[in-house]
C-alpha positions as CSV (number, residue, x, y, z in Angstrom):
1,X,0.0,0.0,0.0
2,X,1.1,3.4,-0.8
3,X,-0.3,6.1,1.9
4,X,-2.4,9.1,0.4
5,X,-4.1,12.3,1.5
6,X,-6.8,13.4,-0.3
7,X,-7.3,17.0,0.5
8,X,-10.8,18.6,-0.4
9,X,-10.2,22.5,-0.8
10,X,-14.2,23.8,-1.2
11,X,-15.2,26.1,-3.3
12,X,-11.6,25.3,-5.2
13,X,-11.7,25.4,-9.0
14,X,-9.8,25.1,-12.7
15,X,-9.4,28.9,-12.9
16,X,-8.7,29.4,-8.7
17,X,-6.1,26.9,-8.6
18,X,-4.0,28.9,-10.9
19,X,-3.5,31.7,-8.2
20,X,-2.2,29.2,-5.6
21,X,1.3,29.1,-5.1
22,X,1.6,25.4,-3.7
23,X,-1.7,23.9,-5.2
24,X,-1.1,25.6,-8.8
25,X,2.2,23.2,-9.3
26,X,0.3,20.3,-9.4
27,X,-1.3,18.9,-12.1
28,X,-4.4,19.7,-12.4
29,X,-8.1,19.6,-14.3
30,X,-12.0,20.1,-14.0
31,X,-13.8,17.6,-12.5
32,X,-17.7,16.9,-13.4
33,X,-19.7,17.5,-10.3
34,X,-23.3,16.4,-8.9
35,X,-26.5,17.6,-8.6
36,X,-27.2,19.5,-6.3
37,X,-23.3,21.2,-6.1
38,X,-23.5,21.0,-2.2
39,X,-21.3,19.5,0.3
40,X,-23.1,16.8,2.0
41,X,-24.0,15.3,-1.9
42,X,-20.3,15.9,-3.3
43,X,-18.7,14.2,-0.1
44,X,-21.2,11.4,-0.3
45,X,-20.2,11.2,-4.4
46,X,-17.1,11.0,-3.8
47,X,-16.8,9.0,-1.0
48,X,-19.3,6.0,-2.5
49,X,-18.7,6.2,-6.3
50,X,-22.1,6.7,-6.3
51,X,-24.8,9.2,-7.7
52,X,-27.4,10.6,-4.8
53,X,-30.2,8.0,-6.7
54,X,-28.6,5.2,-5.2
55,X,-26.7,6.9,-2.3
56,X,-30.2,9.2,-1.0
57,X,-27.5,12.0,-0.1
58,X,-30.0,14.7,-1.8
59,X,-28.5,17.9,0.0
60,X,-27.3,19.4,2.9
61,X,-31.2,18.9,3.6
62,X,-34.6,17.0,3.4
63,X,-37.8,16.4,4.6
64,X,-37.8,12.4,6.5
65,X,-41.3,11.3,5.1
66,X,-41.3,8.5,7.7
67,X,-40.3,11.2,10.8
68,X,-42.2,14.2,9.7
69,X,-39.1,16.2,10.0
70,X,-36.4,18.4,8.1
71,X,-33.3,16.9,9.0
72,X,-30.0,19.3,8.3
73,X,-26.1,18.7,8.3
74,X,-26.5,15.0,9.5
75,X,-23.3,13.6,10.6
76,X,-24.0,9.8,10.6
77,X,-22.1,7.4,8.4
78,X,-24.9,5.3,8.2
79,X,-26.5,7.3,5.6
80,X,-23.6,6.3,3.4
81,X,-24.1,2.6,4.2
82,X,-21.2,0.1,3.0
83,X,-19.9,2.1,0.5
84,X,-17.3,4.3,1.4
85,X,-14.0,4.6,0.2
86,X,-12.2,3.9,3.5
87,X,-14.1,0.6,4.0
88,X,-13.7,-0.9,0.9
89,X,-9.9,0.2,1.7
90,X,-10.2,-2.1,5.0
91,X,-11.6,-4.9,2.7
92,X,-8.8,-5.0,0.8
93,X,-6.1,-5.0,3.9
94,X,-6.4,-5.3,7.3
95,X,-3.2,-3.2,7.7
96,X,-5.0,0.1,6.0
97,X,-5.5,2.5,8.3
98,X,-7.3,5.9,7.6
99,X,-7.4,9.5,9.7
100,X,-10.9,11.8,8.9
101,X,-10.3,15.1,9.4
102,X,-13.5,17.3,9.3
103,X,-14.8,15.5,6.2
104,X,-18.7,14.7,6.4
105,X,-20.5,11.8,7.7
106,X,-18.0,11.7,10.4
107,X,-19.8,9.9,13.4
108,X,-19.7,5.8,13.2
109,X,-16.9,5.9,10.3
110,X,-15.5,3.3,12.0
111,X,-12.1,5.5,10.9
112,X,-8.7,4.9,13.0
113,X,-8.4,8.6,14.0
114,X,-11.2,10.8,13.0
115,X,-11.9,14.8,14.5
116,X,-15.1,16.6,13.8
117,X,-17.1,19.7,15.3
118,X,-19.8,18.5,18.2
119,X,-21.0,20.8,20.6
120,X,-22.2,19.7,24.1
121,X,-26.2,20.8,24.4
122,X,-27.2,21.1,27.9
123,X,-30.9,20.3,29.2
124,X,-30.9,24.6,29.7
125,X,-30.9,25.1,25.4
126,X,-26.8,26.2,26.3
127,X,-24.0,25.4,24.1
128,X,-20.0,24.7,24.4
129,X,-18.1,24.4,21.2
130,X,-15.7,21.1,20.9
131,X,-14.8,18.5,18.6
132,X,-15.7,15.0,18.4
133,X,-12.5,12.5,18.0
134,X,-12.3,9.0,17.5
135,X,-10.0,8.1,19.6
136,X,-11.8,10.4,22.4
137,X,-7.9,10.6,23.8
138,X,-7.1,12.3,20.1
139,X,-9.0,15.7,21.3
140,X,-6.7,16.3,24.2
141,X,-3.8,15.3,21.9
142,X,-5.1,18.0,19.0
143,X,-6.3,20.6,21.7
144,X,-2.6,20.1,24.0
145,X,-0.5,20.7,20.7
146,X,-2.5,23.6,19.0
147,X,-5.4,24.9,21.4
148,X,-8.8,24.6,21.6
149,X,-10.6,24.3,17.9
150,X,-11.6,27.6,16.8
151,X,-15.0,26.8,16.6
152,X,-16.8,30.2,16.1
153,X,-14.4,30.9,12.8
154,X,-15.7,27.4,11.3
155,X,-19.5,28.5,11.0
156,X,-21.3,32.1,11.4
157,X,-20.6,36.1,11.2
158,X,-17.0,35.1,12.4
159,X,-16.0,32.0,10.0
160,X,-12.9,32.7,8.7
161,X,-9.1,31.5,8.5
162,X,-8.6,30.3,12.3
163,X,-10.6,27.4,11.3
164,X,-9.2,26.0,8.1
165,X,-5.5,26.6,9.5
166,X,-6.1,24.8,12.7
167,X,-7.6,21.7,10.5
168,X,-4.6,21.8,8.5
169,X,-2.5,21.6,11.4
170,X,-4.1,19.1,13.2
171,X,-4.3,17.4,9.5
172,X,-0.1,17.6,9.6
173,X,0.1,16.7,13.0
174,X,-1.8,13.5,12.5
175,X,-0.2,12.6,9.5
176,X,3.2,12.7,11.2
177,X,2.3,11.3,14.5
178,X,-0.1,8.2,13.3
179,X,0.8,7.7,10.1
180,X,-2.0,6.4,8.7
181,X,-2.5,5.0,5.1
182,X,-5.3,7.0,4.0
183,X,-6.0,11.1,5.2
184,X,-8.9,13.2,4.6
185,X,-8.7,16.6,5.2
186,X,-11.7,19.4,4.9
187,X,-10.0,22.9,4.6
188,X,-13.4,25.3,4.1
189,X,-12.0,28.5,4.0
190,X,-13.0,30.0,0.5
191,X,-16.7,29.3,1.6
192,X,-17.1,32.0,3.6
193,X,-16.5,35.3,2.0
194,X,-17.0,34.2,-1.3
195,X,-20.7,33.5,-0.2
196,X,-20.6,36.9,1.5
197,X,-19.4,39.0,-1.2
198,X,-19.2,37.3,-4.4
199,X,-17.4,39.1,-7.1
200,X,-16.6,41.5,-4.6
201,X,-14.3,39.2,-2.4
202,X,-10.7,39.5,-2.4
203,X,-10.2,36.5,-4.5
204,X,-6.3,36.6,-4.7
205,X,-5.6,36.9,-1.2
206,X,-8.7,34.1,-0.3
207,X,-6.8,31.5,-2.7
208,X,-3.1,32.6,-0.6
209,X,-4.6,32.0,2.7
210,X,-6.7,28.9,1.6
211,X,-3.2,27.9,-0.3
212,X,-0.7,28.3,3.1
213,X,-3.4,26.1,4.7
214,X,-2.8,23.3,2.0
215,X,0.5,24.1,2.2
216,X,1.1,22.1,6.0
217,X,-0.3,19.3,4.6
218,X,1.9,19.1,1.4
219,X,4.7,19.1,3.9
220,X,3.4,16.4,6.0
221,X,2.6,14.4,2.4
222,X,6.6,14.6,1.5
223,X,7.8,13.7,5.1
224,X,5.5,10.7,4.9
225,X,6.1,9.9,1.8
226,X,2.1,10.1,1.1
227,X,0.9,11.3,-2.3
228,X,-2.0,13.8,-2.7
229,X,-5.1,14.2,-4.5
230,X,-6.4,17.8,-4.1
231,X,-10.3,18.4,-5.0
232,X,-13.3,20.3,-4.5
233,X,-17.0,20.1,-4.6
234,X,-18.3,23.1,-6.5
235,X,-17.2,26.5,-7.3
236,X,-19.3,29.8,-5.9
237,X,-20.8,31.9,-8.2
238,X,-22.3,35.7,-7.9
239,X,-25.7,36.1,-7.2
240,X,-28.0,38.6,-6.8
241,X,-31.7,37.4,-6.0
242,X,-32.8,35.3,-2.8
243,X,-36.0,33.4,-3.9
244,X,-38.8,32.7,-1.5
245,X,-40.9,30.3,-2.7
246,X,-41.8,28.9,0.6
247,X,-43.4,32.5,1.3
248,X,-45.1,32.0,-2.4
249,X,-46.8,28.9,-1.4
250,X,-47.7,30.5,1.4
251,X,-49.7,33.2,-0.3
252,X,-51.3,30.4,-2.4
253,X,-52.7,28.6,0.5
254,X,-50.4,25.6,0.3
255,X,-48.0,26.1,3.4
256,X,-49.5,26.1,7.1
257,X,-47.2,27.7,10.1
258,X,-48.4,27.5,13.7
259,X,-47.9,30.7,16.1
260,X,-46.5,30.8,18.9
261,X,-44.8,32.2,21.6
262,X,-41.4,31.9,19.7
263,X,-42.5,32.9,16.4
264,X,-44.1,31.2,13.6
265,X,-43.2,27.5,12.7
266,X,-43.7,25.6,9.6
267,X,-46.5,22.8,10.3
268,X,-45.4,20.5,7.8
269,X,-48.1,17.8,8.6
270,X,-51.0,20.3,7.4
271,X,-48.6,22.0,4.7
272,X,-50.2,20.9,1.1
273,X,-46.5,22.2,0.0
274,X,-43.4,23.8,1.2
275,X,-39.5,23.3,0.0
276,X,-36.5,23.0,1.9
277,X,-33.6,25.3,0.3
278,X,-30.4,24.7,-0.3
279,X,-28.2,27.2,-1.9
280,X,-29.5,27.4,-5.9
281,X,-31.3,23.9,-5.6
282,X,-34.6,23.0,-3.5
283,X,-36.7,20.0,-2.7
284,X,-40.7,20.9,-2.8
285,X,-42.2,18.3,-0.7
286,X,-46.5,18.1,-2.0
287,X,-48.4,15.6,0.3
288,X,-51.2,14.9,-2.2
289,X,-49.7,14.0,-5.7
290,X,-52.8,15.6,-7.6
291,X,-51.4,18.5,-6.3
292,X,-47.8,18.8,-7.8
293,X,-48.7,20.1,-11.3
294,X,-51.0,22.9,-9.9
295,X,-48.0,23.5,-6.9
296,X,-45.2,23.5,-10.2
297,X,-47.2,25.8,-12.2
298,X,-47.1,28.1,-9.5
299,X,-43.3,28.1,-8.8
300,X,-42.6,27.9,-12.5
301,X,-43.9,31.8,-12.7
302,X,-41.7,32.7,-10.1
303,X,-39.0,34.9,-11.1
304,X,-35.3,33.6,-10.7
305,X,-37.0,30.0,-11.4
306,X,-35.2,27.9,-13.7
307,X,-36.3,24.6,-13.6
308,X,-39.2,22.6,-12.0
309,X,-38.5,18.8,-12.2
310,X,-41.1,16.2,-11.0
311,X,-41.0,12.1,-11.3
312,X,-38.7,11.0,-14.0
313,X,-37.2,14.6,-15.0
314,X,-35.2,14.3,-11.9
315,X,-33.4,11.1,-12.9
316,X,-31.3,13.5,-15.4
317,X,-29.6,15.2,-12.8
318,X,-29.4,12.1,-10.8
319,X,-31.7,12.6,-8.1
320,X,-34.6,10.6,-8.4
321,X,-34.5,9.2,-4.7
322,X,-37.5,8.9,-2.0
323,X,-35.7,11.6,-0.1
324,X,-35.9,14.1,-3.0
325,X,-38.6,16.3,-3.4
326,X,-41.6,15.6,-5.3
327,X,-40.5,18.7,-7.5
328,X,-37.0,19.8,-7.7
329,X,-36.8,23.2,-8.3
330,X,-33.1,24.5,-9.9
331,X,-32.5,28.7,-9.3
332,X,-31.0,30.7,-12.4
333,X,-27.6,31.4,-12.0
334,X,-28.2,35.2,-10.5
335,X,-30.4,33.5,-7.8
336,X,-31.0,31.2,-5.2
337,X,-33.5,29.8,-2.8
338,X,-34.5,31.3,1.0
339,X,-35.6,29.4,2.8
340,X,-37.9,32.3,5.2
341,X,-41.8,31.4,5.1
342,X,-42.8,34.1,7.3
343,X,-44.9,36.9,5.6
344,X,-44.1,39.7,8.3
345,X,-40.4,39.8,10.2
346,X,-42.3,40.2,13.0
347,X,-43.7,36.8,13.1
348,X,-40.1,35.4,12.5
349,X,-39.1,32.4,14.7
350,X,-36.9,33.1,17.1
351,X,-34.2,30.3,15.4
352,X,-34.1,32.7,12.4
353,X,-32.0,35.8,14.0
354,X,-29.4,33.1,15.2
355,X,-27.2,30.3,13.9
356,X,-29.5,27.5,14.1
357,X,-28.1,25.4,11.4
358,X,-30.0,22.1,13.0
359,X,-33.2,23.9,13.7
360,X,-34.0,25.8,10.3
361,X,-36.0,24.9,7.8
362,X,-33.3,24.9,5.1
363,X,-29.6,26.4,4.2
364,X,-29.2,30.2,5.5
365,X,-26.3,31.9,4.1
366,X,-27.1,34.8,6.3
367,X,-26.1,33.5,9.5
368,X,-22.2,34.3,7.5
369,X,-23.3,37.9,8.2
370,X,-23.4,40.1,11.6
371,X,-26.8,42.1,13.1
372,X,-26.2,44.6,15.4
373,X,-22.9,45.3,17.3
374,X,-19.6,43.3,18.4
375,X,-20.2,44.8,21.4
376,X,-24.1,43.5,21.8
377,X,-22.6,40.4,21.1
378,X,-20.0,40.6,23.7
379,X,-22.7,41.1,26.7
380,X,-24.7,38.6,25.4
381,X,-21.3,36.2,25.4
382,X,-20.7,37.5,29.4
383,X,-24.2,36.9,29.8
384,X,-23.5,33.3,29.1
385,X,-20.6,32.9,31.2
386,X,-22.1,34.6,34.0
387,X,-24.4,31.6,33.8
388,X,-27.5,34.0,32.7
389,X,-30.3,32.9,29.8
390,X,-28.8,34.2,26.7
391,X,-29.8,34.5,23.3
392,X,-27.5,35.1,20.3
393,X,-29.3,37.7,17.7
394,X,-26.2,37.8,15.7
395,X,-28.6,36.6,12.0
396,X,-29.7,39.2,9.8
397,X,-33.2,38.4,7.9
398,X,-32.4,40.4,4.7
399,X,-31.2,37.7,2.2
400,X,-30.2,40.3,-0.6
401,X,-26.8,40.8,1.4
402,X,-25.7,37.1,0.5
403,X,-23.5,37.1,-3.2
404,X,-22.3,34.0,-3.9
405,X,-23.8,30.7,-3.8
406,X,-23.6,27.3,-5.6
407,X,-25.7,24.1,-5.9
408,X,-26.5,24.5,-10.0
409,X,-23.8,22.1,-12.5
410,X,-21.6,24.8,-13.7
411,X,-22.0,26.9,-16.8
412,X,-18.3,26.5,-17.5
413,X,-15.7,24.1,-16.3
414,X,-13.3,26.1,-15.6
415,X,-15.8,27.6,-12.4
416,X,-17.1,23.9,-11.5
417,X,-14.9,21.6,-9.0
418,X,-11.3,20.9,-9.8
419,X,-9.2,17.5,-9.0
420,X,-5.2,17.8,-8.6
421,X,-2.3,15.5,-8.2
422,X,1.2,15.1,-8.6
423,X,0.5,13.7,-12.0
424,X,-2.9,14.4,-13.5
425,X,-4.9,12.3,-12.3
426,X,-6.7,9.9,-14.3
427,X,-10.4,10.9,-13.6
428,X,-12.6,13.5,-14.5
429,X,-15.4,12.6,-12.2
430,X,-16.4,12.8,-8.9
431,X,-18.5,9.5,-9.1
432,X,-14.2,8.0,-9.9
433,X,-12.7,9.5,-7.1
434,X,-13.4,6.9,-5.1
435,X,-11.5,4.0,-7.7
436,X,-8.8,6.6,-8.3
437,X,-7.9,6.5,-4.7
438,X,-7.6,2.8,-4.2
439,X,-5.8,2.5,-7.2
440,X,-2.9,5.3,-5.9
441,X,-3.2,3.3,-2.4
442,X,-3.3,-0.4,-3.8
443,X,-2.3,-0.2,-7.8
């Protein structure tokens, strides 16, 4: 076996690689994505060989018929079954050993060292930022050598570098220290304010940062003598329109909420419609099936609306599953879907002025962006401490501030995912990233 690390740079493309100092001298070439261009569905792509028809990895998000529930950003291997790349690996040797650092579907990998953000919930609705490790002795390891994980610069109005360079450090670290045949490592750092800003970012000095990252695992790779694999899982796009079809279907009737003392929630028992968003794709679930022409009619007049796919349209993008939605609705490429279903901010729930990521609805790019002060957020951060109730407001509800998003195929290759090497490697897929890498580990 030769030892590999495959090194998944988001948001990473043909023409972005170019500006890197350390990633631009590999060898490199576009990659043909999957629908939708989201993390949780590239990861599971990649990772099975598989499209989301056969895998059910449909998004980030989706509505459990069985559980009446939308379920976001689940973490559980099980949802990839036996497929994975690192088992099939195992099959093959029992010597193979493999280190998962930050990729997806982290929890029951049954991988030899694995580290992955988990908070600790207490039975007050409080939160305390950690990881997750597999060994649990691995977190006191990671945490003695390079401090605590910087958890607030991985997700929300402070995501940032801190995040990405502690994963690539911890990436190095176990590299060197373990030595394991097979690395993943998750370095998200051009997410964030290329979703913020769009054309507008400071795409140069993104890629440089992103880059130096990368950088501390290439050395680790030539001190262990692995080889790398660099790819990505979509590239970000300007846009300019949030689209609120769940607030359309509202008007029409189709989508119930409940009120409450915390806002209105979507009722989706008594819902004839609503969609779960995710970036420039979303999933319309209809509970009556006479009802989905009438529901895509109405979407299809929607402006920003580029597609509306029911029953065996969907199977061209590869997501004809039982966890898609009835109609799979694809944005233009200026737009992308909110997920809000609230007529009047007033009515919000309270989830929606905060990260919430488990508790919305749907994807919400806004919770990238800061409402109201540093400071208000600093007394609400002592309230905590102190031991008070506290509630972070930190989520603005305008969704026209977001400018970059992803999730559609791309227009042009050179702006879709990219895969790297030291030679170029010899697949232009993400459904063959999975053979590529047990052939480079086991010829």
């Amino acid at each position: 076996m030769k030892p590999l690390v495959i090194i998944n740079v988001v948001g990473l493309t043909p023409r972005l690689i170019r500006l890197a100092p350390r990633l631009g001298k590999l060898a490199a070439r576009p990659m043909t994505g999957v629908f939708p261009a989201v993390t949780m569905t590239a990861q599971a792509s990649m990772l099975t060989g598989l499209a989301p028809s056969a895998h059910g990895v449909v998004g980030n998000s989706w509505f459990w018929r069985g559980l009446g529930e939308v379920r976001n950003w689940l973490q559980s291997s099980t949802l990839l079954g036996d497929a994975p790349l690192y088992r099939d690996a195992r099959r093959r040797s029992g010597e193979f050993t493999c280190a998962k650092m930050f990729w997806w579907f982290n929890q029951g990998s049954g991988c030899d060292w694995s580290c992955t953000p988990k908070p600790h919930y207490g039975s007050d609705g409080s939160k305390e930022f950690d990881i997750l490790t597999e060994p649990p002795e691995l977190a006191a390891e990671l945490k003695g050598a390079l401090g605590d994980f910087p958890f607030a610069s991985f997700w929300g109005p402070m995501a940032g570098l801190p995040s990405s360079d502690w994963i690539a450090r911890a990436t190095a670290k176990v590299m060197r220290d373990k030595r394991p045949t097979l690395t993943l490592c998750y370095l998200p750092h051009l997410d964030y304010d290329l979703q913020r800003h769009g054309a507008k970012a400071d795409v140069e000095q993104l890629v440089r940062e992103v880059d130096a990252c990368a950088a501390r695992v290439l050395d680790a790779a030539i001190e262990t003598g692995a080889q790398v694999l660099v790819v990505s899982e979509y590239g970000i796009t300007p846009v300019s329109r949030p689209l609120y079809v769940n607030r359309e279907l509202r008007k029409a009737g189709m989508l119930r909420v409940r009120g409450g003392p915390f806002g209105e929630m979507l009722d989706v028992f008594d819902s004839r419609a609503f969609a779960v968003c995710d970036h420039q794709a979303a999933h319309v679930y209809v509970r009556e099936a006479a009802d989905i022409e009438a529901v895509r009619g109405l979407l299809r007049g929607v402006a920003g609306v580029g597609s509306a796919l029911v029953g065996d349209e969907r199977a061209g993008l590869g997501v004809a599953h039982e966890h898609a939605g009835d109609i799979v609705l694809l944005s233009e490429r200026d737009s992308w879907f909110a997920y809000p279903y609230w007529l009047d901010d007033a009515n919000a729930p309270d989830f929606a002025r905060s990260v919430d990521i488990h508790r919305k609805p749907g994807y919400d790019p806004c919770e990238l962006f800061l409402a109201g002060s540093k400071a208000g957020m600093g007394l609400t951060l002592l309230r905590k401490k102190l031991g008070l109730r506290y509630r972070f407001r930190s989520c603005p509800l305008d969704a026209s501030i977001v400018k970059g998003s992803h999730g559609l195929p791309a227009a042009d290759p050179e702006d879709g995912p990219v895969i790297a090497g030291s030679e170029l490697p010899d697949a232009s897929s993400m459904l063959e990233v999975k053979d590529l890498a047990l052939r480079m580990m086991f010829g």
